[in-house]
gemmi code that builds the backbone of each chain (N, CA, C; Angstrom):
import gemmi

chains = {
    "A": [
        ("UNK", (0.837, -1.209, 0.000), (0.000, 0.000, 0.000), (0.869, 1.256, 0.000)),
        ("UNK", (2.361, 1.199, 0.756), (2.654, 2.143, 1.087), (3.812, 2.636, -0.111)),
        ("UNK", (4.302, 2.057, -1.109), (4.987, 1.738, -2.129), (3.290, 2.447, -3.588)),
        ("UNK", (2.248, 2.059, -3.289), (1.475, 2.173, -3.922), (1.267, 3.830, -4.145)),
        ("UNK", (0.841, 4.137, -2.596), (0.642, 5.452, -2.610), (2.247, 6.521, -2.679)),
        ("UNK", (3.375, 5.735, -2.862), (4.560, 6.691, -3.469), (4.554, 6.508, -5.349)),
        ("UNK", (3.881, 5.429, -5.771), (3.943, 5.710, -7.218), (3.154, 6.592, -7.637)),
        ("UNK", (1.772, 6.680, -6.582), (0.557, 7.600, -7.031), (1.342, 9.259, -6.844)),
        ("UNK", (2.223, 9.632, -6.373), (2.862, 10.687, -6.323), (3.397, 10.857, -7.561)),
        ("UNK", (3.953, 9.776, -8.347), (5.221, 9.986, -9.284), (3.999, 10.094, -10.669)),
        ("UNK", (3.279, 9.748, -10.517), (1.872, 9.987, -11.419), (1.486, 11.268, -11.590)),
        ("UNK", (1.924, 12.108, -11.204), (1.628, 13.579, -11.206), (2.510, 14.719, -11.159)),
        ("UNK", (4.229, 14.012, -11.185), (5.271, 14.556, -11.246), (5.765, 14.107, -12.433)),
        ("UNK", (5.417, 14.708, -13.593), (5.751, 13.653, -15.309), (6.863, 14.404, -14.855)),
        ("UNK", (8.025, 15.200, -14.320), (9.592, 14.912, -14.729), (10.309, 14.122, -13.676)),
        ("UNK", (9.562, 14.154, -12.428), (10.126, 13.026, -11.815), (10.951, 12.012, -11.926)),
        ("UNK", (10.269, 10.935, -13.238), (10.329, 9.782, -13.231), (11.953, 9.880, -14.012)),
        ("UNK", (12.020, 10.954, -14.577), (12.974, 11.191, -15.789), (14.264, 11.572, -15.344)),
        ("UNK", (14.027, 12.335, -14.039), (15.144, 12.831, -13.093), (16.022, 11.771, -12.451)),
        ("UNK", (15.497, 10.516, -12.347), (15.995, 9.495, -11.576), (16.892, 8.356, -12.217)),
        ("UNK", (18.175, 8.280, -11.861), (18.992, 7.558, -12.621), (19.511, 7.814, -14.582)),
        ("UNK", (19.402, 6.367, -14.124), (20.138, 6.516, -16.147), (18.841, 6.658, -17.119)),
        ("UNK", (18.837, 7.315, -17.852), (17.819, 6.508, -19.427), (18.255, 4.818, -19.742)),
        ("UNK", (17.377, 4.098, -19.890), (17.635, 3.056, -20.409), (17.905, 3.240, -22.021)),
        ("UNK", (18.508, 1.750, -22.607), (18.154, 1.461, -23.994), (16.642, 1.562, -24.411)),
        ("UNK", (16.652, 2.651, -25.160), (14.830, 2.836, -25.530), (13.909, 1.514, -25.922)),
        ("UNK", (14.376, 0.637, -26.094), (13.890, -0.681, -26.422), (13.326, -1.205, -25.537)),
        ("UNK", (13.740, -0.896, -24.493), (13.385, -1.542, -23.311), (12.356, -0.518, -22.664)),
        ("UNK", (12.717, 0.265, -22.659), (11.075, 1.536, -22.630), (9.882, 1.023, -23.225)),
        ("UNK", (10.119, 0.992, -24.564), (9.225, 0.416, -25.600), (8.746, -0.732, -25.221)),
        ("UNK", (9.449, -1.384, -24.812), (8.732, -2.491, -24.241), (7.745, -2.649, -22.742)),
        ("UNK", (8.290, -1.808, -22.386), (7.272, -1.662, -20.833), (6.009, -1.062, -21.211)),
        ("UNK", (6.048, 0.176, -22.547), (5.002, 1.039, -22.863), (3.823, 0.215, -23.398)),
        ("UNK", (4.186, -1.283, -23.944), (3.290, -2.167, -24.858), (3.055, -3.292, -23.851)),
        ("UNK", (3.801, -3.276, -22.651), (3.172, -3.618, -21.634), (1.616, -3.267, -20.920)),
        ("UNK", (2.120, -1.855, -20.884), (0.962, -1.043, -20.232), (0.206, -1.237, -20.978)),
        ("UNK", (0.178, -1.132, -22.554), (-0.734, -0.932, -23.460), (-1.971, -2.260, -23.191)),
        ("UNK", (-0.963, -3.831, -23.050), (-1.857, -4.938, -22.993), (-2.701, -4.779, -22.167)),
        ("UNK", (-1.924, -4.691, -20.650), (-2.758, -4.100, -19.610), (-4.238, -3.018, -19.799)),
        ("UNK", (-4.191, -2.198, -20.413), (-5.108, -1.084, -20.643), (-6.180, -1.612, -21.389)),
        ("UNK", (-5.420, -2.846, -22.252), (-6.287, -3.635, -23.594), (-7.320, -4.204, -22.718)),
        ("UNK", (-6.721, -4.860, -21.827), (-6.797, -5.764, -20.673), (-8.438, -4.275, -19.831)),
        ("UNK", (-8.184, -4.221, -19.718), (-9.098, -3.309, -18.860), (-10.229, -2.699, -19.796)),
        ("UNK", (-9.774, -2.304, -20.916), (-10.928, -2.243, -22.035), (-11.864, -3.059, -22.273)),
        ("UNK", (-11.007, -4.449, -22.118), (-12.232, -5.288, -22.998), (-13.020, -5.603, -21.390)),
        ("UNK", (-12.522, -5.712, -20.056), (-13.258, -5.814, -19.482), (-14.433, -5.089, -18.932)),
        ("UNK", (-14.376, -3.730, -19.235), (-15.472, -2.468, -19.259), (-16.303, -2.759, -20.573)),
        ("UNK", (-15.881, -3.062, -21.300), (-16.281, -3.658, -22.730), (-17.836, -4.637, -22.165)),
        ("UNK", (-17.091, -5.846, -21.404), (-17.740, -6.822, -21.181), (-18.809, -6.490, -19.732)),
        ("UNK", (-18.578, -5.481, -19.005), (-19.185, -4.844, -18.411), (-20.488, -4.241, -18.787)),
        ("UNK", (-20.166, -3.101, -20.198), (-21.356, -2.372, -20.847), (-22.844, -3.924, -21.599)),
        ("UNK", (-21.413, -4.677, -21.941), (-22.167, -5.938, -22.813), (-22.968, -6.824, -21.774)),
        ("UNK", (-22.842, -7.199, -20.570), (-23.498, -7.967, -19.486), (-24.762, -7.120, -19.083)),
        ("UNK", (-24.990, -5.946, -19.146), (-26.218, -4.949, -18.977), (-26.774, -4.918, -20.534)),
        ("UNK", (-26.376, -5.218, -21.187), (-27.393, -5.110, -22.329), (-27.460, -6.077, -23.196)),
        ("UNK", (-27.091, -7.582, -23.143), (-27.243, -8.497, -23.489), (-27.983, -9.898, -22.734)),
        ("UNK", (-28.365, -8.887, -21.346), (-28.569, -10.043, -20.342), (-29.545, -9.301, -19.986)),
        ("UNK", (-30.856, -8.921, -20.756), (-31.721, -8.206, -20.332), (-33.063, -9.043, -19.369)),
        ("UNK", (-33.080, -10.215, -19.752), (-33.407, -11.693, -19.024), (-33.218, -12.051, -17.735)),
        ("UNK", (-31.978, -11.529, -17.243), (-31.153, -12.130, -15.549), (-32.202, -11.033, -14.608)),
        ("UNK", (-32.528, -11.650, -13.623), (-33.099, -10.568, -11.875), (-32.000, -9.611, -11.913)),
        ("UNK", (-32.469, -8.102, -12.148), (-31.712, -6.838, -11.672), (-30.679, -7.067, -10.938)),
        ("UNK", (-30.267, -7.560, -9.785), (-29.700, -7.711, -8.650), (-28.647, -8.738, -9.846)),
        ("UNK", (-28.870, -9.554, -10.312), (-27.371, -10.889, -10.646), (-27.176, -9.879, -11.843)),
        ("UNK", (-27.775, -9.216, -13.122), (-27.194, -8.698, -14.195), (-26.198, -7.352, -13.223)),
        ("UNK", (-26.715, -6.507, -12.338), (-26.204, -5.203, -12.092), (-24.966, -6.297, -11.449)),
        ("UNK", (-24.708, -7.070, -10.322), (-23.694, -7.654, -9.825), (-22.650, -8.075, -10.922)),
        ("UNK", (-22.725, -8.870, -11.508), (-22.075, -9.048, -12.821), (-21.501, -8.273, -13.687)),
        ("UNK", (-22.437, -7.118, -14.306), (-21.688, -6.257, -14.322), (-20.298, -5.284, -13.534)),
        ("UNK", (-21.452, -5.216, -12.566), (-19.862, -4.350, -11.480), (-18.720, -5.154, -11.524)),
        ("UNK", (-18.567, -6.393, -11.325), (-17.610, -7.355, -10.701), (-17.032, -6.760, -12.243)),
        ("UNK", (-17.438, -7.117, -13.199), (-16.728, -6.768, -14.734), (-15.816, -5.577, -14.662)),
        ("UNK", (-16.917, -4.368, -14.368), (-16.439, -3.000, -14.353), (-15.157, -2.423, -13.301)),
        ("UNK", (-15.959, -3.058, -12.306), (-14.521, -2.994, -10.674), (-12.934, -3.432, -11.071)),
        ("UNK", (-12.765, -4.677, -12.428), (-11.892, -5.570, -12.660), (-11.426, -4.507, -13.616)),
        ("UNK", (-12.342, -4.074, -14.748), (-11.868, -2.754, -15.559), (-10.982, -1.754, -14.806)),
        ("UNK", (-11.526, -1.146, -13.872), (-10.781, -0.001, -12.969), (-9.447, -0.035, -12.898)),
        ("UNK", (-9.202, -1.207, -11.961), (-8.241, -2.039, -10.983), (-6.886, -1.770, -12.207)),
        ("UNK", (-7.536, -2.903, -13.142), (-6.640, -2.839, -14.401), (-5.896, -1.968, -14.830)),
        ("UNK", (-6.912, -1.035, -15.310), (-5.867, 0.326, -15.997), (-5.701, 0.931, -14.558)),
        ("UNK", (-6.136, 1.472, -13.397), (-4.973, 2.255, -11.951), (-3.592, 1.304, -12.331)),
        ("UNK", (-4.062, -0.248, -12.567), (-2.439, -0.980, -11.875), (-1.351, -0.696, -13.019)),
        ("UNK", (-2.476, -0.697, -14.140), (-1.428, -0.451, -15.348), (-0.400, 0.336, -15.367)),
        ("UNK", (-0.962, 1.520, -15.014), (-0.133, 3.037, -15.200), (0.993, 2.447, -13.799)),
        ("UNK", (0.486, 2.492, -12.491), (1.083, 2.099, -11.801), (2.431, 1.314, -11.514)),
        ("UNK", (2.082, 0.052, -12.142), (3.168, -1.217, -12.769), (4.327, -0.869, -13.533)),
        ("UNK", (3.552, 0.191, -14.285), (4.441, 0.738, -15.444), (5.632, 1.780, -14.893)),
        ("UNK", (4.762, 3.367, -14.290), (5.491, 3.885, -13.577), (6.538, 2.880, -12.394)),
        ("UNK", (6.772, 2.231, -12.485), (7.409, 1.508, -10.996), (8.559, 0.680, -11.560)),
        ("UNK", (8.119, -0.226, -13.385), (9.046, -0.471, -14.136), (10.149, 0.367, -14.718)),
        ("UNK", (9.573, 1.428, -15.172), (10.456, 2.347, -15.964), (11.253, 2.744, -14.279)),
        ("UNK", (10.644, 3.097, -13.351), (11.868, 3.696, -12.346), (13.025, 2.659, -11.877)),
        ("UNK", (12.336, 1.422, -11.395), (13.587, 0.204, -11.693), (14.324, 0.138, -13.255)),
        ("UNK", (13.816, 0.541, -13.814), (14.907, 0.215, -15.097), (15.887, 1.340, -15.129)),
        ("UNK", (15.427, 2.500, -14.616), (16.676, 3.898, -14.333), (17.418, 3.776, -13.478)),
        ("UNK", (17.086, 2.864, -12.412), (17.697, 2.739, -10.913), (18.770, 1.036, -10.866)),
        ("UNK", (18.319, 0.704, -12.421), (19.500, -0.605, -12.475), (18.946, -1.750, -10.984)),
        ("UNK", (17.456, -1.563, -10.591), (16.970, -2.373, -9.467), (16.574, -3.619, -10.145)),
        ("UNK", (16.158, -4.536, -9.586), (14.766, -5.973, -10.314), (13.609, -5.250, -10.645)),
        ("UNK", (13.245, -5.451, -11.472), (11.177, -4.961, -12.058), (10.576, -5.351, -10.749)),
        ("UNK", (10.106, -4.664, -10.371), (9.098, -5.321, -9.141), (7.939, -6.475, -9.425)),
        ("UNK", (8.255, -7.377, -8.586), (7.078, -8.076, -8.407), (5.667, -7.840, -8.310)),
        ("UNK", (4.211, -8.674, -8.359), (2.752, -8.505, -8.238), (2.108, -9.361, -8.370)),
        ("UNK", (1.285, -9.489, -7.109), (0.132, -10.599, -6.917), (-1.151, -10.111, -7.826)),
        ("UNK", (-1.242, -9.477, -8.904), (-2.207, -8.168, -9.426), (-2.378, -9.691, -10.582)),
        ("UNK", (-1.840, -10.043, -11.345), (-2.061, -11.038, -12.156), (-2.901, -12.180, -11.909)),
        ("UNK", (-2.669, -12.907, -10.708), (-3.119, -13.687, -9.816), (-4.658, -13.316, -9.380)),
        ("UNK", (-4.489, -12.248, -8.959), (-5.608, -11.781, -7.908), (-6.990, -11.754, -9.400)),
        ("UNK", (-6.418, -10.753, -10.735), (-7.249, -10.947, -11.725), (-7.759, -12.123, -12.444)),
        ("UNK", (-7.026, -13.033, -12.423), (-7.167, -14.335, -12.445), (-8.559, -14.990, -12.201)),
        ("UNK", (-8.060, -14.687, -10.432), (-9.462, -15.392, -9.646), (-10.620, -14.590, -9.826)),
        ("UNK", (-10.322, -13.358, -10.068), (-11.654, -12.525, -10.108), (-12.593, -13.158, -11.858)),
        ("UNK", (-11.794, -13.121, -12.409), (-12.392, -13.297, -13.771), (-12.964, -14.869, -14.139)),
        ("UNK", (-12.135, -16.148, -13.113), (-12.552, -16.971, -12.671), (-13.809, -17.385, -12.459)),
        ("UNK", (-14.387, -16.390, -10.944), (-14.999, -16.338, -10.419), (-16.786, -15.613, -11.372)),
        ("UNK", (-16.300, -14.349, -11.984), (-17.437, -14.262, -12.791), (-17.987, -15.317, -13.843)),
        ("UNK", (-16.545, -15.872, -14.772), (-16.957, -16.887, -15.484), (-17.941, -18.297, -14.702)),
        ("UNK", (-17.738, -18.550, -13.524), (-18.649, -19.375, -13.184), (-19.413, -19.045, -12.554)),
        ("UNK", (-19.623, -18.146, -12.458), (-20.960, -17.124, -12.065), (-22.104, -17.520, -12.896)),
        ("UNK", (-21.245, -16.917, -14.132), (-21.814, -17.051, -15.270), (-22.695, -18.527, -15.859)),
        ("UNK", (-21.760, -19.400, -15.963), (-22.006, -20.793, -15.953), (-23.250, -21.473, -15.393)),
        ("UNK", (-23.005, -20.998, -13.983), (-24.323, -21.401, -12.770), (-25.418, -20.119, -13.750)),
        ("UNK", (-25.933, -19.342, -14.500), (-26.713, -19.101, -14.096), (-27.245, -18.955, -15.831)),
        ("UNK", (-26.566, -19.687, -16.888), (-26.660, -20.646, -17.977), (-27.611, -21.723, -17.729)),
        ("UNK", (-26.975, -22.698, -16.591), (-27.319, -23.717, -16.402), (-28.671, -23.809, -15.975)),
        ("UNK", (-28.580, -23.079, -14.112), (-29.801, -23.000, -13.681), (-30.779, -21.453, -14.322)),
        ("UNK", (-30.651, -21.210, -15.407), (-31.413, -20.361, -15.574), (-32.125, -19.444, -14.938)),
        ("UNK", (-31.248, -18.702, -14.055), (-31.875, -17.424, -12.938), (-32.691, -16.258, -13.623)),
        ("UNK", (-33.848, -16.527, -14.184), (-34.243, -15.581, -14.851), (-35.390, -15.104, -13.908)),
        ("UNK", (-35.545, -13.549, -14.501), (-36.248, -12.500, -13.408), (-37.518, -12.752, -13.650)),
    ],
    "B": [
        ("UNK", (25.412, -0.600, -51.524), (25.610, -0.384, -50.518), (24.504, -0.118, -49.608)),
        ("UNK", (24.018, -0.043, -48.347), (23.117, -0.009, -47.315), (22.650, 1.285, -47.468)),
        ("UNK", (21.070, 1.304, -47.598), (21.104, 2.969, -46.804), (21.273, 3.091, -45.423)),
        ("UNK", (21.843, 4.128, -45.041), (22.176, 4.784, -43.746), (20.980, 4.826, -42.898)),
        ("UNK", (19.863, 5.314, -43.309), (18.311, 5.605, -42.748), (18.161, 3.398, -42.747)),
        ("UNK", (18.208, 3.057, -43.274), (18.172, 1.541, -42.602), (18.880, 1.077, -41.966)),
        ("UNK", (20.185, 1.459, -41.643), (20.926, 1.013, -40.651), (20.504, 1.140, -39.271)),
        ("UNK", (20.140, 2.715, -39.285), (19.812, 3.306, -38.146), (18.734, 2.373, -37.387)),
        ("UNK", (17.615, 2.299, -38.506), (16.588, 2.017, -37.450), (17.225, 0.502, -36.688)),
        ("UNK", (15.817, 0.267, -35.636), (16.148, -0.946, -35.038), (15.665, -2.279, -35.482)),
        ("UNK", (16.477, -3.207, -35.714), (16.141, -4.400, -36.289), (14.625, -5.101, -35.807)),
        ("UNK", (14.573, -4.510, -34.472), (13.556, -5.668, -33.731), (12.307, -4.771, -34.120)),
        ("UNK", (12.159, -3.858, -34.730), (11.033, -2.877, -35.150), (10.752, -2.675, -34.355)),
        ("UNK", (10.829, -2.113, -32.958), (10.151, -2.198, -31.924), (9.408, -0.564, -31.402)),
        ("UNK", (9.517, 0.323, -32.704), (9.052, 1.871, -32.522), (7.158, 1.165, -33.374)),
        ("UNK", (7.633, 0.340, -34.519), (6.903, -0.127, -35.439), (5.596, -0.988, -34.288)),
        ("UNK", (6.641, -2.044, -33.556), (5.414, -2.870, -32.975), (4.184, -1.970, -31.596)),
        ("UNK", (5.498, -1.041, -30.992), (4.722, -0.141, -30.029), (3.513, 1.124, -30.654)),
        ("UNK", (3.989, 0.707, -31.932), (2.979, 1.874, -32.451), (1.375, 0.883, -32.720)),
        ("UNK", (1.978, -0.315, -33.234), (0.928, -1.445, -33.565), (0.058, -1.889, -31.864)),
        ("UNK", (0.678, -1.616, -30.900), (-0.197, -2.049, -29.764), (-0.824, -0.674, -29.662)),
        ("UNK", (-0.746, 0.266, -29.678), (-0.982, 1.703, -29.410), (-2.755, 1.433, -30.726)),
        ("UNK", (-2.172, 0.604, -32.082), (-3.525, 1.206, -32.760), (-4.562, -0.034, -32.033)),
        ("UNK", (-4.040, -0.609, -31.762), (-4.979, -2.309, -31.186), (-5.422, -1.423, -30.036)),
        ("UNK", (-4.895, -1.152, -29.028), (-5.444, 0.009, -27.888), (-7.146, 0.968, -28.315)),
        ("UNK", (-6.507, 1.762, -29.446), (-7.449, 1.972, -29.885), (-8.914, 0.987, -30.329)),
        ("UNK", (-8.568, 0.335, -30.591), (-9.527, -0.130, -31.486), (-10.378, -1.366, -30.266)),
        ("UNK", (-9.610, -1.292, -29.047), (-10.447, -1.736, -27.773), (-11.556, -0.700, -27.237)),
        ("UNK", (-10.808, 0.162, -27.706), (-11.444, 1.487, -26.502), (-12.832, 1.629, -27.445)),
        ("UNK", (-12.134, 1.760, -28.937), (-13.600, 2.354, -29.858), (-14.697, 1.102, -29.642)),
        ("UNK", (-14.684, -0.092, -29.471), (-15.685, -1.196, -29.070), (-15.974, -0.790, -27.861)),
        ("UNK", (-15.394, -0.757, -26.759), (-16.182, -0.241, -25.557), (-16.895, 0.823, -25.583)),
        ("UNK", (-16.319, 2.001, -26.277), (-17.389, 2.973, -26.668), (-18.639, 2.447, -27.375)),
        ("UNK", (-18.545, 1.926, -28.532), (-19.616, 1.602, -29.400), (-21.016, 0.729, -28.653)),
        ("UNK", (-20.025, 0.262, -27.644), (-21.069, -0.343, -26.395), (-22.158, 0.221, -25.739)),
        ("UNK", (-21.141, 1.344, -24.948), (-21.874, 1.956, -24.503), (-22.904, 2.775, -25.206)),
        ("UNK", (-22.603, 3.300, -26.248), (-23.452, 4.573, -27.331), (-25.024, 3.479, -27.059)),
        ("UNK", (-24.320, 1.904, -27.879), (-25.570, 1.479, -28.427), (-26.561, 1.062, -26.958)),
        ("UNK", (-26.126, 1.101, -26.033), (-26.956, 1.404, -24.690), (-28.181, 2.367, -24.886)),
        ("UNK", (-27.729, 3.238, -25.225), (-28.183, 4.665, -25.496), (-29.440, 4.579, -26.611)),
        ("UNK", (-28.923, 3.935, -27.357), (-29.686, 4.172, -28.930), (-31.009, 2.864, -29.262)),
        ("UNK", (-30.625, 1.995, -28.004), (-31.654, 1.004, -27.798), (-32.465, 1.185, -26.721)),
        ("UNK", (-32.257, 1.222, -25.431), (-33.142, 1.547, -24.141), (-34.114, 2.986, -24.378)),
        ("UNK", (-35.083, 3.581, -25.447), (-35.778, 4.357, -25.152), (-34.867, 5.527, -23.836)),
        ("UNK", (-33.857, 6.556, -24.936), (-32.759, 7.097, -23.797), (-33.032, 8.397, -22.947)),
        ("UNK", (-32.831, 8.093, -21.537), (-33.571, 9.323, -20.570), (-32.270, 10.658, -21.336)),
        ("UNK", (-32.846, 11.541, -20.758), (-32.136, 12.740, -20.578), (-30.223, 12.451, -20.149)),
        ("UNK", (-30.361, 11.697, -19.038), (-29.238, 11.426, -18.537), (-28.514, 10.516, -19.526)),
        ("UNK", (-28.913, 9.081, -19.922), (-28.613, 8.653, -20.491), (-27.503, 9.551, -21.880)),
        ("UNK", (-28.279, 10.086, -22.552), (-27.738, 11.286, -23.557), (-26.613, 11.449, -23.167)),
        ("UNK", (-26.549, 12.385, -22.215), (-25.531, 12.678, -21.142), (-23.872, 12.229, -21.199)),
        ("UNK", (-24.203, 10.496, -20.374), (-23.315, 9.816, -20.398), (-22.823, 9.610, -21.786)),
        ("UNK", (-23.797, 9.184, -22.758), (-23.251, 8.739, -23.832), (-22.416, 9.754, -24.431)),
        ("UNK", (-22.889, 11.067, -24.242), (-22.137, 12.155, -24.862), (-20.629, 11.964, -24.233)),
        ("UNK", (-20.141, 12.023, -23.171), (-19.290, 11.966, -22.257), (-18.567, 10.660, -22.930)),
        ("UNK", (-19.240, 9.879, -22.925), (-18.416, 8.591, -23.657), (-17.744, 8.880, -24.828)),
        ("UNK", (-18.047, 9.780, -25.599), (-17.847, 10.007, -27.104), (-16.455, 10.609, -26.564)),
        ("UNK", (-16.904, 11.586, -25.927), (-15.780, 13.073, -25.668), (-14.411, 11.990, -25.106)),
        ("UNK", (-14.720, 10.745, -24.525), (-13.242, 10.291, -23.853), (-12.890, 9.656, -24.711)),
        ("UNK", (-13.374, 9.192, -25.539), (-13.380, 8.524, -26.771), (-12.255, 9.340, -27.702)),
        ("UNK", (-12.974, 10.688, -28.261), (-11.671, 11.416, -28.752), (-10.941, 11.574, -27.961)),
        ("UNK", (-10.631, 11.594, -26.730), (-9.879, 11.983, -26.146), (-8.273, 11.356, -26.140)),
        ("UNK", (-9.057, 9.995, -26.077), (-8.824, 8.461, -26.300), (-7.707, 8.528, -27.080)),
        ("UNK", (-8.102, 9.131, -28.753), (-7.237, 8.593, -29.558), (-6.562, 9.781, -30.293)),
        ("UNK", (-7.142, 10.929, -29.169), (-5.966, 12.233, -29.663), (-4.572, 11.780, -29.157)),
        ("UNK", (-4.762, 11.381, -27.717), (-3.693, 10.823, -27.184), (-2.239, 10.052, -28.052)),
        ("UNK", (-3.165, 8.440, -28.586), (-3.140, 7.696, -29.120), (-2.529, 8.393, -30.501)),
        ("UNK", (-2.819, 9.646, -31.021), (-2.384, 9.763, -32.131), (-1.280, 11.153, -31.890)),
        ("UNK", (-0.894, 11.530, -30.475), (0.346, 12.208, -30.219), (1.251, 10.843, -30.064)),
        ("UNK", (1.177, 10.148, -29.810), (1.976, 9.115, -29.315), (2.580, 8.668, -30.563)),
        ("UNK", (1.915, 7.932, -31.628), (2.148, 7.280, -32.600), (3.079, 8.150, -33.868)),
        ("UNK", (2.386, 9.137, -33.126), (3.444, 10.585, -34.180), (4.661, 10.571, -33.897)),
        ("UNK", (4.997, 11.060, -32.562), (6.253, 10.812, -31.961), (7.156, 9.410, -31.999)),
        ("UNK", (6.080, 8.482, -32.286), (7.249, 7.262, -32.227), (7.603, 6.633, -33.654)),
        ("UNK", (7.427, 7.821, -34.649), (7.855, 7.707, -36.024), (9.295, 7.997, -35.980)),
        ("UNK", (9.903, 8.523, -34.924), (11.432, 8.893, -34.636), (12.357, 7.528, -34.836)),
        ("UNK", (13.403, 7.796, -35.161), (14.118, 6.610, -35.391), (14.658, 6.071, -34.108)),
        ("UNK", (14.468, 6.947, -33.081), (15.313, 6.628, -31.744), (14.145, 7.367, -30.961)),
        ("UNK", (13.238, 6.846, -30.460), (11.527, 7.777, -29.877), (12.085, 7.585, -28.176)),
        ("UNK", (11.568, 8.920, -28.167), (11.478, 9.239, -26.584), (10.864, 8.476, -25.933)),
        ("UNK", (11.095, 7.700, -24.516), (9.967, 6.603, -23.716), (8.788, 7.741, -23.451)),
        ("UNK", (7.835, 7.044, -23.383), (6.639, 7.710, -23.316), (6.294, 8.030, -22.237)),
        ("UNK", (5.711, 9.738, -22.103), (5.511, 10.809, -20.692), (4.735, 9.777, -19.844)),
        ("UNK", (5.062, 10.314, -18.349), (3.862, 10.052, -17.595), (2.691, 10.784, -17.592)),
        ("UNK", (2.690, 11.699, -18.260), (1.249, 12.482, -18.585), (0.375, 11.294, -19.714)),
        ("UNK", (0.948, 10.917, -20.355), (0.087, 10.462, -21.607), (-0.190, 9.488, -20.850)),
        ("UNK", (0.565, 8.445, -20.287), (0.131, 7.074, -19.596), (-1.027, 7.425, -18.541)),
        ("UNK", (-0.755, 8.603, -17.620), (-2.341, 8.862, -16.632), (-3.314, 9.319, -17.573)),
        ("UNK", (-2.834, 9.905, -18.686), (-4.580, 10.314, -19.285), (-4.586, 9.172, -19.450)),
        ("UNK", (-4.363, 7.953, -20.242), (-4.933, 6.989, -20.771), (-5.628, 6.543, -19.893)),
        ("UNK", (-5.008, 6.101, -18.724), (-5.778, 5.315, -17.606), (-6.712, 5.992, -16.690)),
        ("UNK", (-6.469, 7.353, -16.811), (-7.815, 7.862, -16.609), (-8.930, 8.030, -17.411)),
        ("UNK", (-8.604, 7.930, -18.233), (-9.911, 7.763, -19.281), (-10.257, 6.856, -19.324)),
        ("UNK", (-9.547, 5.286, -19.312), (-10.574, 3.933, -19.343), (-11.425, 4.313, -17.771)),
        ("UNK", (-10.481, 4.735, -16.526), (-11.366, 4.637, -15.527), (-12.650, 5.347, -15.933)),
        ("UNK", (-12.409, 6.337, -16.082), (-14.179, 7.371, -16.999), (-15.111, 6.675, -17.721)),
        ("UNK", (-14.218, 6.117, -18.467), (-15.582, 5.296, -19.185), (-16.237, 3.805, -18.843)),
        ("UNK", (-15.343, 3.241, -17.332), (-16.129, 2.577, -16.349), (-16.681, 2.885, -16.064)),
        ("UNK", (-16.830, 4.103, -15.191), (-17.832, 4.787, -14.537), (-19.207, 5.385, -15.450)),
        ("UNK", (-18.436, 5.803, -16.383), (-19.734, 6.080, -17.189), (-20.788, 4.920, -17.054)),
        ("UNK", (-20.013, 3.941, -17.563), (-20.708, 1.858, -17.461), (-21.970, 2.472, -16.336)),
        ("UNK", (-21.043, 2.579, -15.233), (-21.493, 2.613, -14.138), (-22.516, 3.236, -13.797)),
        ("UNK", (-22.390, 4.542, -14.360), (-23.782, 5.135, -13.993), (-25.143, 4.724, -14.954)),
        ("UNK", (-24.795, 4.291, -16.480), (-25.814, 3.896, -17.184), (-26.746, 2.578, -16.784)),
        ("UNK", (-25.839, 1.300, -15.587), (-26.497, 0.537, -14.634), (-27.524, 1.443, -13.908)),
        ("UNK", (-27.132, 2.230, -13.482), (-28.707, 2.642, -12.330), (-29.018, 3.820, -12.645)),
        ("UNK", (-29.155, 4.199, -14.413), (-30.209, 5.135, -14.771), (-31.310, 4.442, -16.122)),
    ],
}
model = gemmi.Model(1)
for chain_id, residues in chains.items():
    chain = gemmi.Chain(chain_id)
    for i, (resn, *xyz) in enumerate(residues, 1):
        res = gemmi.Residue()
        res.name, res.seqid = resn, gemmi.SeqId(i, " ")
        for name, pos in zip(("N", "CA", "C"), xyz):
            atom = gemmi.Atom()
            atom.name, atom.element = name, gemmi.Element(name[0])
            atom.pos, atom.b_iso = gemmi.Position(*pos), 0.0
            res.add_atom(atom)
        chain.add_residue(res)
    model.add_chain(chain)
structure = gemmi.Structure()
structure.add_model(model)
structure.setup_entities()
């Protein structure tokens, strides 16, 4: 958390990040930037699938379509904050010659997306309709 | 003999491939938009509704003005790593157009 809320600083200091250590080989920039990018992709399609669970699931009880959705949308959020985040925190280890930092953020999305998919499943099967 | 302008660049194309995730970026965001609009253009749309959708549009360009400072700049043979300004708009704008999601659930 406390590492979290020092990147959320460096998020709002764009020369900050630039002040610190060496420039890397730009390649390796480039590569963190198409990182973020997947990530962001990553968070798109899940707001994506968010807007699409409210208007393709016009059938489900209010209460399981609006839940479903959020869980979608909440996973959207998470995504692109961690993105920028991840990213800012890579590029400063790569100036500072440190390890890329580690993250349970992969994992944790994992189970979440897991968890809606058989949400989902159960309510295919047993047909929870309103 | 070689041209010089091919030497330079980088073998691994990698100004080329970051520009190629940058248009795929796009072309996530414009489906999530198109999502949301058609929310709008099917549910008989309140006042508010309008609203959001308008708001969706606006992050939308916003989206890929970004997207198209970026892609400009990384026509350089040797491109600057990319600001932390451009990376928080981006990710503040997908957060926006969650929320937008969000409010079109409970209107």
């Amino acid at each position: 958390m406390i590492t979290f809320v020092q990147g959320l600083r460096l998020w709002f200091a764009p020369g900050r990040v630039r002040e610190e250590g060496e420039t890397p080989d730009y390649r390796f920039s480039l590569a963190n930037e198409r990182t973020f990018l997947a990530w962001l992709r990553t968070a798109l399609a899940l707001i994506g699938g968010g807007f699409a669970v409210d208007q393709f699931l016009p059938d489900l009880r209010w209460g399981v379509r609006v839940g479903l959705a959020l869980a979608l949308l909440v996973a959207g959020v998470l995504c692109a904050l961690r993105a920028v985040n991840h990213w800012v925190r890579c590029e400063r280890a790569m100036r500072r010659g440190e390890d890329l930092p580690a993250s349970r953020f992969p994992a944790l999305l994992g189970v979440l997306v897991a968890v809606v998919a058989l949400a989902m499943v159960v309510i295919v099967v047993f047909g929870w309709e309103g | 003999m070689r041209d010089s302008a091919a030497v330079a660049r980088d073998p691994g194309l990698q100004p080329e491939r970051t520009r190629l995730a940058w248009r795929r970026t796009t072309l996530a965001c414009t489906v999530a938009t198109a999502l949301g609009v058609r929310a709008v253009l099917h549910d008989g749309a309140s006042a508010a509704d309008a609203v959001t959708c308008g708001l969706c549009l606006l992050l939308w360009l916003g989206f890929l003005a970004v997207a198209h400072r970026r892609m400009t700049l990384l026509g350089a043979a040797r491109p600057r790593p990319l600001g932390p300004r451009a990376a928080v708009t981006a990710a503040l704008g997908t957060t926006a157009l969650a929320m937008c999601a969000v409010a079109m659930l409970f209107t």
